[in-house]
N, C-alpha and C positions, 0 to 999 in steps of 0.2 A: 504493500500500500504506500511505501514511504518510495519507495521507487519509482512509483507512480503519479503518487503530486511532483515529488523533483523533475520526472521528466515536462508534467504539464509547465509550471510553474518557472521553468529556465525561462533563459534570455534568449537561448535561439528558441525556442517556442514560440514568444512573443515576435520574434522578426519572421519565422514560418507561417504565425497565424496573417500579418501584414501583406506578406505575400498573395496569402491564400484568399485574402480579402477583395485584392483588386479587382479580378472580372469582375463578383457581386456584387461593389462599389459603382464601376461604371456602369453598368445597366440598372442598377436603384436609381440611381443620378437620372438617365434618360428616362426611366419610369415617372420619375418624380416630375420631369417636367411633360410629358405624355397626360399622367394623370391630372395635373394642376388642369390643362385644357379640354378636361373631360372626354379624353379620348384615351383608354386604358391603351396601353402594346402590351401587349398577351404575345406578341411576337419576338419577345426577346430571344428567348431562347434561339429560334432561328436564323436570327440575326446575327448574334454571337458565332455558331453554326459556321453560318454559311461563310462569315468574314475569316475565320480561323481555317478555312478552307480555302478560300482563297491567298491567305497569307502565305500558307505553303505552297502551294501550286505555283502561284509567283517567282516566287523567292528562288524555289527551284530549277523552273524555268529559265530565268532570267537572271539570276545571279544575284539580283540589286535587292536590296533593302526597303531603301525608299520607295522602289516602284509595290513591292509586298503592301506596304504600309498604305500607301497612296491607294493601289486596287480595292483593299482590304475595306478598307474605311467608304470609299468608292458604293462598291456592291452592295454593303452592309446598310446604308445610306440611302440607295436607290429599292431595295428591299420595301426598308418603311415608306417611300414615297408610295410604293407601290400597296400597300395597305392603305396609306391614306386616299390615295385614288381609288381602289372599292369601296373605303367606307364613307370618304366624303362627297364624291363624283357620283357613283355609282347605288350609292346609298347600302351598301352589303352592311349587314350585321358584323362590325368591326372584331368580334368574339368568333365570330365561324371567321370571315376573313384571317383572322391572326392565327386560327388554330391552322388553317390549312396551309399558309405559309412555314409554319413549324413541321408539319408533315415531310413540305414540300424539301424542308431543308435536309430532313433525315435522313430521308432516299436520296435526293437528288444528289447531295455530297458524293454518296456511298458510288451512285451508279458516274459522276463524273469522275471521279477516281479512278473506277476501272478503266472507262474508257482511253483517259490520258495517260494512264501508267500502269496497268494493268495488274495492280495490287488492290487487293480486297481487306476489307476492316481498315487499315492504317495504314500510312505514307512510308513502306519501309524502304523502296527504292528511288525516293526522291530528297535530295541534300540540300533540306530544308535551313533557312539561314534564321539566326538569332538575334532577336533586338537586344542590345548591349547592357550590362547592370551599368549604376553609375556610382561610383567614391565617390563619396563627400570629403574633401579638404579639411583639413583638422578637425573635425568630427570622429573623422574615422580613428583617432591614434587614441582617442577618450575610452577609458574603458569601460564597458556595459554599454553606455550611448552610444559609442560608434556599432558596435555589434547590431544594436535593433536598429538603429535611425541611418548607414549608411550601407552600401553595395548591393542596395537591390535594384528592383529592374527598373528602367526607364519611365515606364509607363505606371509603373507603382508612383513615382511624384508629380508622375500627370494626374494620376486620378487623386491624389491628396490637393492639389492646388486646383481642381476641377472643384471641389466640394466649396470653395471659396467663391472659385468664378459662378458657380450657378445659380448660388444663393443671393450673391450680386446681380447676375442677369434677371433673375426672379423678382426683385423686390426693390433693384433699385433701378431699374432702362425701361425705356416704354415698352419694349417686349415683352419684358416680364409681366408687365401692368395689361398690357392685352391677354397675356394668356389667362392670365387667373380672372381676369373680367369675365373672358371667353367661358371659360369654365366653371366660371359662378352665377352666372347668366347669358347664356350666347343672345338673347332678348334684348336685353340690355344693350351688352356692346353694339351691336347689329345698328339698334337706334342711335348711335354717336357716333357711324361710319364708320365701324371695326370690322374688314371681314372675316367671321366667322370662318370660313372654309380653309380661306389662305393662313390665316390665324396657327386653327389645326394642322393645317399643311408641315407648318415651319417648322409644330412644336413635334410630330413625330420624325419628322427627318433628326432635327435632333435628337429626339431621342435614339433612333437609329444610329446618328454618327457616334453616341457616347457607348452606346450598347458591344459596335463593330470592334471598338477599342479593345475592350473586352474581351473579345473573340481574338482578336489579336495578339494579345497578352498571355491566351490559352496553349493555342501554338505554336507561338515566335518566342518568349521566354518563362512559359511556365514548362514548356517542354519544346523542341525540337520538331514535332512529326505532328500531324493530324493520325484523329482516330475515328471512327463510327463512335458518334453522336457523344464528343469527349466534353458537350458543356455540362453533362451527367445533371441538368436541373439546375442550375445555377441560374438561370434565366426565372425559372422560378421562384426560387429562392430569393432574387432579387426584388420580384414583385412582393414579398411578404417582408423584405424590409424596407420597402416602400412605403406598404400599409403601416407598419411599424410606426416606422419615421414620421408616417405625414407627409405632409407639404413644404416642410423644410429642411435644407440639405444638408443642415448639422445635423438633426434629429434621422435621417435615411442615413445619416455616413456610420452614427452608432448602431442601428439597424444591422448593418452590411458588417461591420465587426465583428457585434453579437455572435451572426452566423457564419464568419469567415472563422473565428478562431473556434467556434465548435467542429469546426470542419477540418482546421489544423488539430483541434484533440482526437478527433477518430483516427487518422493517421496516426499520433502518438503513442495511443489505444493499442493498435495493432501489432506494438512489439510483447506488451502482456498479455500473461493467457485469457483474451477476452475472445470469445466467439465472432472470425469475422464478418459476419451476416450483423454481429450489431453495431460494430465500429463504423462499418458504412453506412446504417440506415440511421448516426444519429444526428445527422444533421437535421433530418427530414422531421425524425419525432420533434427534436428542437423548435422546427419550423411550424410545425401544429401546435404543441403547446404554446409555445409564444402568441400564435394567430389565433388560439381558442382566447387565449388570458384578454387579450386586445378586445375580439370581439367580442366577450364577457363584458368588458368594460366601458365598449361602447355604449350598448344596451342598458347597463346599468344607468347610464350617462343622460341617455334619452329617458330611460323611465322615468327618473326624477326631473329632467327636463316638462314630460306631458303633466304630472304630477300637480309642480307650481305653475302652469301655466293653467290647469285647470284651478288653481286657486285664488287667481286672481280676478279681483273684481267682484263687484257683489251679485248675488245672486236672486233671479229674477223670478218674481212670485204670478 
């Protein structure tokens, strides 16, 4: 047992769970600003998917980095546009839309794989390139600090300095100011010459561009190679710590924490004799409890909400 806190409870633990947190951080992020304009992506996962797909495909292909990256975010991008054109344009049930794009990613990855390289489940003959970790300068010689806080990967202090940029997009640029209008009443906005459609247009590309990141990061430096269907739920995942979080990207970034470092404890898990059918499914129990407790809370919220509101004012004989 003492074995076992020491190993949760280290310092690489903490810089392992960091890691582990990134995808689910960039896709809460795009969720969070998705959701604000009332248009959930339920697409995440696909998107993530299908970017982490193209990273390597790329990369491999072509040697370059930047062109992975650039494609990756690209596809990933045009993905959500393409949701938001059945569900804004076309009027589609945005939930059946996003679930059949997630479909579409599972297979389709699997079946362009074969086609291009003729490897089935993962990219084992394709020499896939790696987005770079980055040293921090005198950080890194500090000891303990430098260990959690520097040589990870690039886009792990993308997504930490995203959590800053969105919460600012959100609440302080008239972008922000339309979405959440958008989203709080598209009636509204609509009467003060907001469009509604283009509104929603903008907010799930973004979300799609944060989401692709993600997928990227799956890939290109949490590993090496694509796998059949290696975002293992993390799209999901993200969407309950979105729910979590709310509407605010401090409250989504502890969200995506919560569930990243329980996610670095099941790996940790797996060196003791725990059964591994539970070390993987505990992120997911995690994700229910938490989503029960939340939506317990809600409801209580509201009860006492209808409660005083039915007590106010006097009553009429």
């Amino acid at each position: 047992m003492n074995e076992m806190l020491q190993g949760i409870l280290s310092w690489d633990f903490i810089a392992a769970g960091i890691r582990v947190t990134t995808p689910i951080l960039l896709a809460a992020l795009g969720a969070l600003i998705a959701e604000s304009a009332g248009t959930p992506n339920i697409a995440l996962e696909g998107i993530m998917l299908i970017s982490a797909f193209i990273g390597v495909i790329v990369s491999g292909f072509t040697g370059s980095l930047w062109l992975a990256i650039i494609f990756g975010v690209i596809v990933g991008t045009l993905m959500a546009a393409i949701l938001a054109y059945f569900a804004l344009k076309l009027k589609t049930d945005i939930i059946l839309a996003a679930i059949a794009l997630n479909i579409f990613a599972s297979g389709g990855t699997i079946f362009f794989l074969a086609m291009l390289t003729g490897d089935k489940g993962s990219s084992a003959s394709v020499n896939s390139l790696l987005i770079p970790n980055v040293t921090i300068p005198i950080i890194d010689k500090i000891p303990i600090l430098g260990e959690i806080l520097s040589g990870h990967h690039s886009i792990t202090y993308v997504a930490i300095v995203l959590i800053f940029v969105v919460q600012y997009l959100m609440y302080k640029t008239p972008l922000g100011l339309r979405i959440r209008a958008v989203g709080e009443n598209p009636d509204a906005a609509e009467s003060v010459g907001i469009s509604v459609v283009k509104t929603r247009f903008i907010a799930l590309m973004l979300s799609g561009f944060l989401a692709s990141l993600g997928g990227l990061f799956l890939s290109m430096g949490y590993v090496s190679w694509f796998a059949r269907d290696m975002t293992a739920g993390r799209g999901w995942i993200a969407l309950a710590a979105q729910a979590l979080g709310g509407l605010n990207a401090f409250g989504v970034a502890a969200g995506s924490f919560l569930f990243g470092f329980t996610e670095a404890a099941s790996y940790s898990l797996q060196i003791f004799d725990i059964p591994y059918e539970f070390t993987q499914s505990l992120p997911f129990i995690i994700t229910i409890i938490v989503l029960g407790i939340y939506a317990w809370r809600k409801v209580k919220a509201s009860g006492k909400l209808n409660v005083s509101n039915s007590s106010v004012g006097p009553t009429e004989k």
